[in-house]
C-alpha positions in Angstrom: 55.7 7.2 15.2 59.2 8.0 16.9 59.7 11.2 18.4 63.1 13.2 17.5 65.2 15.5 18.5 63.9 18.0 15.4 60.7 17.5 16.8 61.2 18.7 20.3 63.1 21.5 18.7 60.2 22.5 16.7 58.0 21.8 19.2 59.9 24.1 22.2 61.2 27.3 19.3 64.6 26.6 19.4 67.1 24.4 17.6 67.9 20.5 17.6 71.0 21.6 19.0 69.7 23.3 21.6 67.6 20.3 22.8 70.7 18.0 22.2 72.6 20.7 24.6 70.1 20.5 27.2 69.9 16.1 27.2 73.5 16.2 28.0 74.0 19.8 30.0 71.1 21.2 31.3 73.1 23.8 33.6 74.4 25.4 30.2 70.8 26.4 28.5 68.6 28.9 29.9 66.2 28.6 32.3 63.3 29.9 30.4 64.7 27.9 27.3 64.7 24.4 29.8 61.2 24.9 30.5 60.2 25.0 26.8 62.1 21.9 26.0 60.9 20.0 29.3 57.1 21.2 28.8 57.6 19.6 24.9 59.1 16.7 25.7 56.3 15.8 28.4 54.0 16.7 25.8 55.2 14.6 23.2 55.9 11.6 25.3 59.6 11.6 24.3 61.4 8.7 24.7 65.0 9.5 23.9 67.1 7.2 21.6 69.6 5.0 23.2 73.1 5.7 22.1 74.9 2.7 20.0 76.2 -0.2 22.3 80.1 -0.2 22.8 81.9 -2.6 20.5 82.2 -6.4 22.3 79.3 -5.5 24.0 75.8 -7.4 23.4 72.6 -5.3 23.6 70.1 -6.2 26.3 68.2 -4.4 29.0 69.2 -1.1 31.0 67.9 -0.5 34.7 68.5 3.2 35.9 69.2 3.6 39.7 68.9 6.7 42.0 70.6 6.7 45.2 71.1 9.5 47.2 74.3 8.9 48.7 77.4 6.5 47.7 78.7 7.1 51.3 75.9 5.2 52.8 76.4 1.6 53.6 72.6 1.7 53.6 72.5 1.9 50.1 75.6 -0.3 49.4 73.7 -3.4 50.3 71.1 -2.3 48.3 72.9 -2.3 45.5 74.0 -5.9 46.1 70.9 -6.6 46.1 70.2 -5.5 42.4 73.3 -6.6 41.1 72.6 -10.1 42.4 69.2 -10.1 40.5 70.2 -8.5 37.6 73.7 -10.6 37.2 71.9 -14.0 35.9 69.6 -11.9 33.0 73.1 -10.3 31.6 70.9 -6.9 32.5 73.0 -3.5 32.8 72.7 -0.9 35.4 73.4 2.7 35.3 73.5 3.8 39.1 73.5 8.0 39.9 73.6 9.9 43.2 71.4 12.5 43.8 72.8 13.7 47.6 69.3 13.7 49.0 68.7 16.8 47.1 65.0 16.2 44.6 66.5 19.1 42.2 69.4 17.1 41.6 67.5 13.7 41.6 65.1 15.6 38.7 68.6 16.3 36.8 69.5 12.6 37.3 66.1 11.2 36.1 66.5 13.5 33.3 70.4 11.9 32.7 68.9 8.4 32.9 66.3 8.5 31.1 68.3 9.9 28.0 70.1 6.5 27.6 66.5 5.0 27.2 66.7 2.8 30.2 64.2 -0.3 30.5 63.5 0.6 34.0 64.1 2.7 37.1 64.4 1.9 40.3 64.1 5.6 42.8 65.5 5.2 46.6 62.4 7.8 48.0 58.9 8.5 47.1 58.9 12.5 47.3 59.8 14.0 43.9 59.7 17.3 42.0 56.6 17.8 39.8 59.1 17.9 36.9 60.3 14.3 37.8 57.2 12.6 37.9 56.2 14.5 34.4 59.7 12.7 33.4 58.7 9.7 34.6 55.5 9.3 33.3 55.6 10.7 29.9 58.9 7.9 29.8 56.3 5.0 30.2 58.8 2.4 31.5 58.4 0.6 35.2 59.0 2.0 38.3 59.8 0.7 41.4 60.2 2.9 44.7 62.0 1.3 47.6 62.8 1.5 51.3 59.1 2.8 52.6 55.6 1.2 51.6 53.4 3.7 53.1 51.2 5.4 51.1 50.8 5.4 47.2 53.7 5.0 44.9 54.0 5.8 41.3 53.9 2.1 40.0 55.4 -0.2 42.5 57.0 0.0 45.6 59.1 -2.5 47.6 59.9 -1.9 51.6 58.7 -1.8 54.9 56.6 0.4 56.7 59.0 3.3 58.2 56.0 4.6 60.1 55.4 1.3 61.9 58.8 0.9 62.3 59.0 4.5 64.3 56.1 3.3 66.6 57.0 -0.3 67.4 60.9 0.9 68.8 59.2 3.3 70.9 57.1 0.8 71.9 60.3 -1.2 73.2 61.7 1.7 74.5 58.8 2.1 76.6 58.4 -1.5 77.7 61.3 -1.1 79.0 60.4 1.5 81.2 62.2 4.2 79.5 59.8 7.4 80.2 62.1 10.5 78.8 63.2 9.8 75.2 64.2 11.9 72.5 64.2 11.5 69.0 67.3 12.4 67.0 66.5 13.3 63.4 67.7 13.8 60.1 68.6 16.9 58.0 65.5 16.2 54.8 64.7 13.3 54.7 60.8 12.0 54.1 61.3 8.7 56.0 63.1 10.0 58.7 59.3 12.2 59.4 57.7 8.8 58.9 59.7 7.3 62.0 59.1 10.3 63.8 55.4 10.6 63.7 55.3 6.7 64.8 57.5 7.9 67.7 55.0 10.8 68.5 52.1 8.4 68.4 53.9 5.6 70.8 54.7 8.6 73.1 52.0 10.5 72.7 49.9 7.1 73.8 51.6 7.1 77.2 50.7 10.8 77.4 54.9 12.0 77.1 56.2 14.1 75.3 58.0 13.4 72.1 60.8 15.3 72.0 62.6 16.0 68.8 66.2 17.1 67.3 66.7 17.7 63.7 70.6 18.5 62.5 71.8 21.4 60.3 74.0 18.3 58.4 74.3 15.3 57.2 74.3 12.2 59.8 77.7 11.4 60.9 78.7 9.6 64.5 80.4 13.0 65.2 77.1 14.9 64.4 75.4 12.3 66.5 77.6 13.2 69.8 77.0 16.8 68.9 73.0 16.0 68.5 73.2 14.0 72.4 75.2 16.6 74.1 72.2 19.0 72.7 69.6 17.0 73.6 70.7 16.3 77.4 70.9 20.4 77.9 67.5 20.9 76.8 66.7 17.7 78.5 68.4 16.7 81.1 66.5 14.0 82.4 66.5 11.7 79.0 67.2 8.3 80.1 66.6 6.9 76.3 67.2 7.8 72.7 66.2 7.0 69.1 68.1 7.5 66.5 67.0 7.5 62.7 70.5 6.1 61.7 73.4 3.7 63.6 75.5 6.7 62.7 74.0 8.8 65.2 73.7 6.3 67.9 77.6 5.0 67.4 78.2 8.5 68.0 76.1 8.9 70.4 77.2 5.6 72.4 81.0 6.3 72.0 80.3 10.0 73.3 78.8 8.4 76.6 81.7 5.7 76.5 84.1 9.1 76.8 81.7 10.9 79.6 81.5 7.7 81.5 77.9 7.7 81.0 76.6 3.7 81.6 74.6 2.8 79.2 71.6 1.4 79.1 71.4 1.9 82.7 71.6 5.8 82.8 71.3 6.4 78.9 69.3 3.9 76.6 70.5 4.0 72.9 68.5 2.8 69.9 69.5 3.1 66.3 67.7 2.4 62.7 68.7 -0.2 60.1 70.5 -2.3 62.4 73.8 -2.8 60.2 75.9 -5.8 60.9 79.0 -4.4 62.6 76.4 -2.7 64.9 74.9 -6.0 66.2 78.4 -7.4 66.2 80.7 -4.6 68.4 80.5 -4.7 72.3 78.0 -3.2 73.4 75.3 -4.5 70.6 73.6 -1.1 69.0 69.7 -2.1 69.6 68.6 -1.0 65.9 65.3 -1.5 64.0 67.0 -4.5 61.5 65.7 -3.5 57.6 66.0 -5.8 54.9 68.0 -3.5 52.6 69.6 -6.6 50.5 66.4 -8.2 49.9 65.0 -4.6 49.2 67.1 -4.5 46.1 66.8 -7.7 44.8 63.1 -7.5 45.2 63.0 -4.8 43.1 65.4 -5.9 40.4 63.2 -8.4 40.2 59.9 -6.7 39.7 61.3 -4.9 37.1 62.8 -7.3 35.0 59.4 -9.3 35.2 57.4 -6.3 34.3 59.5 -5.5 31.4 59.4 -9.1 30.3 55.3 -9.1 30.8 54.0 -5.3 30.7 50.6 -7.1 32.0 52.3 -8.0 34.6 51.5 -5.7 38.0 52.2 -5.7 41.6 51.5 -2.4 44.0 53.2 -3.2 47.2 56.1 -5.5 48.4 56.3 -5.1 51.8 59.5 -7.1 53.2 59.0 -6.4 56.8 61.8 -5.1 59.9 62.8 -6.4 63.0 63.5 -4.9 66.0 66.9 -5.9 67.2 67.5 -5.6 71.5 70.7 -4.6 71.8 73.0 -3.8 75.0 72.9 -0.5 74.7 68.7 -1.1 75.3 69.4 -4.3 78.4 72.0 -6.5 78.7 70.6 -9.2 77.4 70.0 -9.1 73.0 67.4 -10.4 71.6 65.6 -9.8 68.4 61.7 -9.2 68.0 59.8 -9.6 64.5 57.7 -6.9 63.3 54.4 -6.1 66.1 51.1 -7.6 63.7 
């Protein structure tokens, strides 16, 4: 039996109005009034009707995606990646940014999930209580992407960011780099997972691993900010590690302006190795992530579970490499992931 609107009304006290008010605009009913219709919809496993396809417009399937950030190249190539797997099966996508912030991304969920979408794919792993009730009480696929540690709420598709943390410092170290600081993020779950691989690595060679977290959002300007900080409290760093290339091209053109050589005096290693990184003079050393693949792995996973509800995979782990750049020695090379 289908679930309406009338019966999440009755369900939650107040009107179908109400409810409809709170599908499209949750800011503009009550708090307390929310709750009542979130707790009912949970409970009744609603599954909200998908509005009536525009005219010259077949009907077919509906991926939601959740991004946190349209600014980030990161996530551009990502969406490549989907589109390129969801082009040939005429499937839709309805794409929302979420600005790293999990009360906005529960909004978003909310939002997508009111046009009945087939599928979701969700860009981190760490979500409100609310969102997972969403989520599960909307019974469709799942897929989480860009980190494969740990559980996920039906599939995931990634690479280890915790592995990834660890193996850079272990390059770092090989190459006889002894003071290194990491520089951080503002909230962001992955960004701990590279650290604590970093703290392990270090903490292996008895050093200490040093830390800087921002008060905003990764920039190359923030990342000169974030070096000129960490070389007062530590004046002896001879290496960095950076959870983003935006933070070490600021970084590396801050050192450029001091006259600071690097990697002889300051080692610089960034995460996600983009393209125009690898290509400029000197080459960023980076831990290289798969972020097209990523996508298109995950388009695909979806599309075959909807096809084949039977159908089930846990973990797609796509791997890194770790890119030796100049700003590490001046000779590049590129490593594949440590086994």
């Amino acid at each position: 039996m289908t679930t309406t609107l009338q019966d999440i009304a009755e369900r939650a006290g107040v009107t179908r109005m109400t409810v409809s008010r709170y599908l499209r605009t949750p800011d503009k009913v009550a708090a307390q009034t929310g709750e009542r219709i979130a707790r009912a919809m949970a409970e009744l496993n609603y599954d909200p009707q998908r509005p009536v396809a525009m005219p010259g417009h077949a009907p077919g399937r509906t991926l939601g995606v959740l991004i946190p950030s349209f600014k980030n190249q990161i996530f551009a190539d990502l969406l490549s990646g989907i589109e390129q797997a969801t082009r040939a099966s005429h499937c839709q996508t309805l794409i929302a940014n979420y600005n790293y912030d999990p009360r906005s991304e529960e909004e978003q969920v909310r939002n997508l999930l009111s046009w009945n979408i087939d599928g979701i794919i969700l860009s981190d792993k760490h979500h409100t209580h609310r969102t997972v009730k969403y989520l599960r009480a909307a019974n469709i696929p799942i897929v989480e992407v860009m980190d494969t540690q740990g559980p996920c709420l039906d599939m995931q598709v990634g690479y280890n960011n915790f592995d990834a943390g660890y193996d850079m410092t272990r390059t770092l170290l090989e190459q006889g780099r002894r003071c290194i600081v990491y520089l951080g993020s503002l909230d962001d779950r992955r960004d701990e997972c590279r650290f604590q691989g970093f703290r392990k690595a270090m903490q292996e060679q008895k050093l200490r691993a040093a830390r800087i977290n921002p008060r905003a959002m990764s920039s190359q300007r923030l990342g000169a900010t974030m070096l000129e900080q960490a070389l007062r409290l530590h004046p002896e760093l001879d290496a960095i590690f950076c959870t983003n290339d935006d933070l070490s091209l600021g970084a590396l053109s801050w050192c450029q302006r001091q006259g600071i050589a690097v990697p002889d005096k300051i080692a610089i290693s960034g995460f996600h190795g983009l393209e125009s990184s690898r290509e400029m003079y000197p080459s960023l050393a980076s831990v290289v992530t798969p972020r097209y693949e990523i996508g298109y792995q995950a388009a695909e996973l979806l599309l075959k579970k909807i096809a084949d509800p039977a159908f089930t995979v846990d973990s797609v782990d796509l791997n890194y490499q770790i890119f030796i750049g100049e700003t590490l020695q001046s000779r590049q090379r590129i490593h594949e992931k440590r086994d």
